[in-house]
C-alpha positions in Angstrom: 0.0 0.0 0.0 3.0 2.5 1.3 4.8 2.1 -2.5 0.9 2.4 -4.4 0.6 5.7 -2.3 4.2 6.9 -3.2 3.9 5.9 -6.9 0.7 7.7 -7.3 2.2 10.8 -5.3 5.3 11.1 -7.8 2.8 10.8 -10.7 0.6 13.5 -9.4 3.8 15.7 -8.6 4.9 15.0 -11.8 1.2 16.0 -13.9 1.5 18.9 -12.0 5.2 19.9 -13.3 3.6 19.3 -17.0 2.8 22.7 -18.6 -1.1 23.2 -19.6 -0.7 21.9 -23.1 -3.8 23.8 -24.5 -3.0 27.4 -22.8 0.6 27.3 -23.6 -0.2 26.3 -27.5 -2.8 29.0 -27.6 0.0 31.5 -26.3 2.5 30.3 -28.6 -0.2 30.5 -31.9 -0.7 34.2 -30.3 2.8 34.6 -30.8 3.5 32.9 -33.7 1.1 34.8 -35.7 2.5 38.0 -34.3 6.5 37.3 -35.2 6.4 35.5 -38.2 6.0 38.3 -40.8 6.1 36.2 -43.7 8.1 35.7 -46.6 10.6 39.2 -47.0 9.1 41.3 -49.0 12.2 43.6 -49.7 13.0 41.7 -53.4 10.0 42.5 -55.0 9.2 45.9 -53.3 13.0 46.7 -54.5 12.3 45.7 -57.9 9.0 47.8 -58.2 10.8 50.9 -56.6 13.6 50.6 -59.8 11.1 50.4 -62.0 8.6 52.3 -60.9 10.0 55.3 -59.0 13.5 55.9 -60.4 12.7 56.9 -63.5 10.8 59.7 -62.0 13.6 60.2 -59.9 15.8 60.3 -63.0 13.5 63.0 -64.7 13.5 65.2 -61.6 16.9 65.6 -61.1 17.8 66.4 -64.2 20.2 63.8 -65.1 20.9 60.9 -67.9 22.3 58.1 -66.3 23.4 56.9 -62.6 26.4 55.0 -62.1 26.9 52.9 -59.1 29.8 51.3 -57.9 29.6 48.0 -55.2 32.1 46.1 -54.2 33.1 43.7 -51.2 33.3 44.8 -47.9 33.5 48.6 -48.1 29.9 48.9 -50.3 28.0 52.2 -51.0 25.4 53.1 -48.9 22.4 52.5 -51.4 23.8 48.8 -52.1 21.1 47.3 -51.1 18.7 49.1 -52.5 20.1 48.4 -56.0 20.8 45.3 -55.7 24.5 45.4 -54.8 25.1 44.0 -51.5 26.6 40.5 -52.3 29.2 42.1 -54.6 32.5 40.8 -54.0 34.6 42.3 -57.2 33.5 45.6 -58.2 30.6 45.8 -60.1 29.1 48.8 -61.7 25.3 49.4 -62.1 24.1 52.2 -64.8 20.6 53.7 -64.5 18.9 55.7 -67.1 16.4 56.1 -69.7 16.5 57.0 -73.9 14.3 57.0 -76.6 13.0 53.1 -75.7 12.5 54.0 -72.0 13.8 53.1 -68.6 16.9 50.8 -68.5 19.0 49.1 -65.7 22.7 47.7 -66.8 25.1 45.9 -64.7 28.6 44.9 -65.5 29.5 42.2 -63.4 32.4 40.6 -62.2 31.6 37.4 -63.7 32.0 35.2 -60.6 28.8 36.9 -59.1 27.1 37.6 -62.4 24.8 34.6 -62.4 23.4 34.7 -58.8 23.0 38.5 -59.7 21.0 37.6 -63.0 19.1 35.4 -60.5 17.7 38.2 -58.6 15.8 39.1 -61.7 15.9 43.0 -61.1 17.7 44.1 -63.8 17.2 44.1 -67.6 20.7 43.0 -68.2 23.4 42.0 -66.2 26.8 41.8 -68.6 29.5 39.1 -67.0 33.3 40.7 -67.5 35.8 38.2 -67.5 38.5 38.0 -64.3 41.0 40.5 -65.0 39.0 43.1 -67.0 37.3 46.2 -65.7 34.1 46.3 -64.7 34.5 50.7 -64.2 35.9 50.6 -67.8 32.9 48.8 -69.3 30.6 51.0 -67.8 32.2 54.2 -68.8 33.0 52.6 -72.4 29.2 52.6 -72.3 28.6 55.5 -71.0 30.5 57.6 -73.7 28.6 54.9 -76.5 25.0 57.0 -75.4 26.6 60.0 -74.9 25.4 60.9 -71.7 25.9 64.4 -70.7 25.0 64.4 -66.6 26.5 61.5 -65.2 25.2 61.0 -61.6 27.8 59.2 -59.2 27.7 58.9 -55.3 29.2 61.6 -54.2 28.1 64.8 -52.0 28.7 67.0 -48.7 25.0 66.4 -47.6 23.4 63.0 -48.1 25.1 60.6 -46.6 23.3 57.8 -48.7 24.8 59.8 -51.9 28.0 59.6 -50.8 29.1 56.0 -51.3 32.0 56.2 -53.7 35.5 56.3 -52.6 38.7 58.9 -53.7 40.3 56.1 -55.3 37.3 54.7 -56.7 36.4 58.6 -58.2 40.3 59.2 -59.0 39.9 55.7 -61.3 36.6 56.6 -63.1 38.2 60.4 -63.7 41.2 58.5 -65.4 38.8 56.7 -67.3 36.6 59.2 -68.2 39.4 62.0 -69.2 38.2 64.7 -70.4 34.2 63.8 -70.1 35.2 63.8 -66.3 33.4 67.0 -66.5 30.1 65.7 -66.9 30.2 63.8 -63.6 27.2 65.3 -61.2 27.0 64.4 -57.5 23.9 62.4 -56.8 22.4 64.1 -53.9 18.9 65.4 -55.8 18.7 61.9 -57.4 19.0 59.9 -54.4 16.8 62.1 -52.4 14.0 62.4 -55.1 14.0 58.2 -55.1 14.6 57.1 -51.4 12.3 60.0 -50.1 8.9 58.6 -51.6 7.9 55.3 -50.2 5.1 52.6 -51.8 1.8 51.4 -50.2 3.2 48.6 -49.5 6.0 50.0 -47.5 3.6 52.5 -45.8 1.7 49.1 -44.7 5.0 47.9 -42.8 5.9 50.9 -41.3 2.8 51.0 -39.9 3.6 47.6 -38.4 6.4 48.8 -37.2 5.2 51.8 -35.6 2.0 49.8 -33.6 4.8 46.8 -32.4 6.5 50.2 -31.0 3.8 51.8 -29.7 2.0 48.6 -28.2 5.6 47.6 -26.3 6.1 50.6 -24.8 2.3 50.6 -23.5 3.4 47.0 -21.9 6.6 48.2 -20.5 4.9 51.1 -18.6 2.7 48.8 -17.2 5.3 46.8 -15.5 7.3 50.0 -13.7 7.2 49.5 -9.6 7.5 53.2 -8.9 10.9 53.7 -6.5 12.3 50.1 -7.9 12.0 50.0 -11.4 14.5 52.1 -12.8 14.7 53.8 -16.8 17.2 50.6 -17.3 15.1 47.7 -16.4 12.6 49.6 -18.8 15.0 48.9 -21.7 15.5 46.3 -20.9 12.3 44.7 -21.2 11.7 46.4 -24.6 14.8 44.7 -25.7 13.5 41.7 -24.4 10.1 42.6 -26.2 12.1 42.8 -29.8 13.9 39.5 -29.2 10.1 37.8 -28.6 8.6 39.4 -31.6 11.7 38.5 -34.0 12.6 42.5 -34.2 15.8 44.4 -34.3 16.7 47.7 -33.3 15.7 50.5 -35.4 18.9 52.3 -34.6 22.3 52.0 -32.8 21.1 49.5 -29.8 22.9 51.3 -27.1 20.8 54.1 -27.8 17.1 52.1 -28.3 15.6 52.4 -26.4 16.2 55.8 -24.7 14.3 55.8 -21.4 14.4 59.0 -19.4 12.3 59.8 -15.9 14.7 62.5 -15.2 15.8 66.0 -16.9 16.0 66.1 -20.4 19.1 64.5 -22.2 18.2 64.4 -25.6 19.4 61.2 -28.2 21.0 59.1 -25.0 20.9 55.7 -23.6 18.7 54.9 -20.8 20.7 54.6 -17.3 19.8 52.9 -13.9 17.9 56.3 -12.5 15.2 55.1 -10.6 11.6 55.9 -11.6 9.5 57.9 -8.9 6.5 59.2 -8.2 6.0 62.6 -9.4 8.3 61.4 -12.9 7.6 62.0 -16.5 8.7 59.5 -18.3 10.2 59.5 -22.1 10.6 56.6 -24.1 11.8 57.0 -27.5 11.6 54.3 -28.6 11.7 51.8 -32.7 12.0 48.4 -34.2 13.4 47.5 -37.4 11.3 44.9 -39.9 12.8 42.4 -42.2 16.0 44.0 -41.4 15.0 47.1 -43.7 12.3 49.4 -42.4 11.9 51.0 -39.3 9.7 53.2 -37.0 10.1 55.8 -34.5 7.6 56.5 -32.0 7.6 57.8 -28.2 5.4 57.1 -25.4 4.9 59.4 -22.5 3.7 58.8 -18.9 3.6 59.9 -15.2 4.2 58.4 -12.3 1.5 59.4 -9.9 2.0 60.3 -6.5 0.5 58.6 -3.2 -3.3 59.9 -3.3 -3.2 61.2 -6.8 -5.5 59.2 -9.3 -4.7 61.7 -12.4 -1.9 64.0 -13.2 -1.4 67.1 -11.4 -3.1 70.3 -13.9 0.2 71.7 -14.8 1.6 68.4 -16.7 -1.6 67.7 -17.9 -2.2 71.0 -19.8 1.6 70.5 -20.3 0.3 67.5 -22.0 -2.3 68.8 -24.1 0.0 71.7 -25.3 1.8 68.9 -26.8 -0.7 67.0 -28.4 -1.7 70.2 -29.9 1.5 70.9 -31.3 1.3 67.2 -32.9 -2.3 67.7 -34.5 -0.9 71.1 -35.8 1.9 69.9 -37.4 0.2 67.0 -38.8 -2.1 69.7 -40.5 0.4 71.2 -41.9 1.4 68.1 -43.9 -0.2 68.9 -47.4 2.4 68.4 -50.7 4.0 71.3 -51.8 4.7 72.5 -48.6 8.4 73.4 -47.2 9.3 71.5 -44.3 10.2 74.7 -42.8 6.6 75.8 -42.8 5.2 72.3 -40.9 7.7 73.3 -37.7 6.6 76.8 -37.7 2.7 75.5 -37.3 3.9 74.0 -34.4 6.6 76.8 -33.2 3.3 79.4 -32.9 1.4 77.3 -30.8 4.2 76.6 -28.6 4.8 80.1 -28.4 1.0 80.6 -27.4 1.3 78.0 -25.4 4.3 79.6 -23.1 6.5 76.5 -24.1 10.3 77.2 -23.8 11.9 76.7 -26.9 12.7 73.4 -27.9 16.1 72.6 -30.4 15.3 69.7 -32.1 13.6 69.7 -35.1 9.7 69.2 -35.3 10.6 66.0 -37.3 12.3 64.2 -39.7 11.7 61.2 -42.6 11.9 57.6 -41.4 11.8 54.3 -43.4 15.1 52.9 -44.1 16.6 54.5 -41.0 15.2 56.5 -38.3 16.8 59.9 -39.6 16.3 59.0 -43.1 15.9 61.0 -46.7 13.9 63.9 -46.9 12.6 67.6 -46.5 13.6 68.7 -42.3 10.6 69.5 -40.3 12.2 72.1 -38.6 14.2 75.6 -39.1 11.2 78.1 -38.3 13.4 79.7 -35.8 16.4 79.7 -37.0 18.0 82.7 -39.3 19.2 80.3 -41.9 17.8 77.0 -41.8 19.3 74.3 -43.4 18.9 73.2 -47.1 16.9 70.3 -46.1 13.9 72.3 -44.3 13.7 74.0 -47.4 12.2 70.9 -49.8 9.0 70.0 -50.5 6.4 67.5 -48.7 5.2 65.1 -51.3 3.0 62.3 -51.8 4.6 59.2 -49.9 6.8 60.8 -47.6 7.0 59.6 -44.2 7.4 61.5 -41.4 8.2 60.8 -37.6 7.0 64.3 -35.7 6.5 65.4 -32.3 4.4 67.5 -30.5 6.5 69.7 -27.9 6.0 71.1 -25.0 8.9 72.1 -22.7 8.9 73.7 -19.2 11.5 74.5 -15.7 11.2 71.8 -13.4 11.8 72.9 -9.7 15.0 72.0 -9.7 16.1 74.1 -12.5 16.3 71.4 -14.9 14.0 71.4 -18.2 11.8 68.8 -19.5 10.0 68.3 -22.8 6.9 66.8 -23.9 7.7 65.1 -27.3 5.1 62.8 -28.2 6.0 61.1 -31.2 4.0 59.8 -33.7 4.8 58.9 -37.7 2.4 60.0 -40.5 2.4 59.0 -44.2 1.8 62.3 -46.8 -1.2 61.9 -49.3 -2.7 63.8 -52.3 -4.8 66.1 -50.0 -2.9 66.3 -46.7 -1.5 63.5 -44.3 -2.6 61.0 -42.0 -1.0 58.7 -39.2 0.0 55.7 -39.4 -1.7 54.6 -36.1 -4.2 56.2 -33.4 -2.3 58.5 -31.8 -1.3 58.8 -28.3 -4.2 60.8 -27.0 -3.9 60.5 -22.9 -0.8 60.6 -20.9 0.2 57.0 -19.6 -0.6 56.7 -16.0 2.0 54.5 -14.3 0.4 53.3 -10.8 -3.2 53.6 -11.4 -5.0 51.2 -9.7 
């Protein structure tokens, strides 16, 4: 009897160890169908961006043909977005459009031209035996059409437009002798391409911009006022992107950036302890199929024993920021300057009694978080940069605060920045997901 009542103890210790099969699969399915994005749609997006919207980029800045040049190791910036990044010898990739329309030529080393051909992106890729120049075919080529503006990747600005090297320019000035002259940095070409984005990459950022938003939601919810500190915050985002199959949507020391104290601007979260009475800022973005990427922030505050809503200051601090949101978004229409979306916001914060605030109202994002595109800022300023100057157009995507910045008792200053991204259409702009209306209450019961 003693060894049937110790049998059927182990074997009731032992169903109780197993894990609940059915809650556990449901869980994982919730998961699962969360994280697995699908096959990568980057090849055939990439494709329908050459064929679709480089021509017009071609047309708009003015110029015959682009030349890139790849190579192993050391590859231009736009690599990947040509097609490029597997390049081991150099290979050179022409761009342009004649009487018989758009056209994309590679020369290729030949020991990567067929996996290249694979790819099926380009109308022609041209093998050049080991030993022969894959830079002199393309410029033989190039003086063949007669091309008079020959864009290559150089310029003081952009830094996706300045992928080729001194001796890679010093070679393709030897070759070119005296047509040298007709070589034109890229800048205008590169911007006018990367700067518009398709549907269907509207549809991922705006994945990635609800994963970032809904994280940071869950994160708040799990601060222990006077324990938790801006650290353990990050890291449970971090832990967040590993779950969902994510990356960092820039440098990861710097994502997320957690801050309950003064303001530091771009910065890494540190082990400050979150208290009651805090405002917290978390700026915050997650990369997709390792191409695009959001960048969204999340306020809250920490309420104080007896509170059960914000104290009136930081909440009308709080709606002064919003407001500066829903008036820049306005202010999104195509053909407007950048300049002119930051000074919609720069009045009402002005209005508002805001202190001034010296970051920019916003900025593009897609490929990276800063990426190419008109500045949303410079309203202020007595010469504002080049880039505040351009025009909004149909496609562009934006991440854009809302400021608000005030004196905190201590002297320090601390800014209201909700973050949201928004997408440019034909009659205005819209965001990419509901916006943060209410300030995050950490503690509520």
């Amino acid at each position: 009897m003693q060894k049937k009542l110790l049998l059927f103890g182990i074997l009731v210790a032992f169903w109780a160890c197993q894990p609940n099969t059915d809650i556990n699969s449901a869980k994982q399915e919730k998961i699962d169908s969360a994280t697995y994005w699908g096959e990568n749609p980057w090849p055939e997006i990439r494709k329908k961006r050459i064929t679709q919207l480089l021509p017009t980029a071609l047309k708009n800045a003015g110029v015959d043909v682009w030349l890139v040049l790849c190579r192993e190791n050391y590859n231009d910036p736009i690599a990947t977005h040509v097609g490029g990044e597997n390049a081991s010898g150099t290979a050179a990739f022409l761009f342009y459009s004649d009487e018989s329309g758009f056209h994309s030529l590679v020369f290729s080393p030949d020991g990567e031209a067929t996996a290249l051909d694979d790819l099926d992106i380009h109308e022609k890729v041209e093998r050049v035996p080991r030993g022969e120049s894959t830079v002199s075919k393309a410029v033989d080529f190039i003086k063949s059409k007669g091309f008079q503006k020959i864009a290559i990747n150089t310029s003081s600005s952009n830094a996706m437009a300045d992928g080729i090297t001194h001796s890679q320019y010093q070679e393709l000035a030897r070759l070119m002798g005296g047509d040298a002259k007709k070589l034109v940095p890229s800048d205008d070409l590169v911007y006018e391409w990367l700067s518009i984005k398709l549907p269907e990459e509207v549809e991922i950022l705006t994945k990635a911009a609800k994963l970032a938003s809904d994280f940071q939601h869950e994160a708040y919810a799990m601060i222990e006022p006077g324990k938790t500190t801006d650290a353990d915050v990050a890291k449970f985002l971090k832990a967040k992107m590993a779950e969902y199959g994510v990356t960092d949507a820039w440098h990861p020391d710097q994502n997320p950036n957690v801050n309950s104290g003064p303001d530091r601007g771009h910065s890494h979260a540190t082990d400050k302890v979150i208290m009651p009475g805090d405002v917290i800022q978390t700026d915050f973005g997650v990369k997709l199929y390792g191409i695009w990427v959001s960048d969204i922030q999340r306020f809250a505050y920490v309420l104080k024993e007896g509170e059960t809503a914000a104290p009136a200051d930081i909440q009308k601090y709080w709606e002064n920021g919003k407001a500066g949101s829903r008036a820049a978004l306005g202010a999104m229409k195509p053909g407007v300057k950048g300049e002119d979306v930051d000074r919609a916001q720069r009045d009402l914060m002005d209005a508002a009694g805001s202190l001034y605030v010296p970051w920019s109202t916003g900025h593009p994002v897609g490929y990276v978080a800063h990426d190419v595109g008109p500045n949303l800022g410079g309203a202020r300023l007595p010469q504002p940069r080049p880039a505040a100057q351009k025009l909004l157009k149909e496609g562009m995507v934006f991440a854009f605060d809302g400021f608000h910045c005030w004196k905190q008792p201590d002297g320090t200053e601390k800014t209201i920045s909700v973050e949201e991204m928004a997408v440019v259409t034909a009659d205005g702009a819209r965001y990419l997901i509901t916006p943060q209306e209410d300030l995050i209450l950490v503690g509520k019961k």
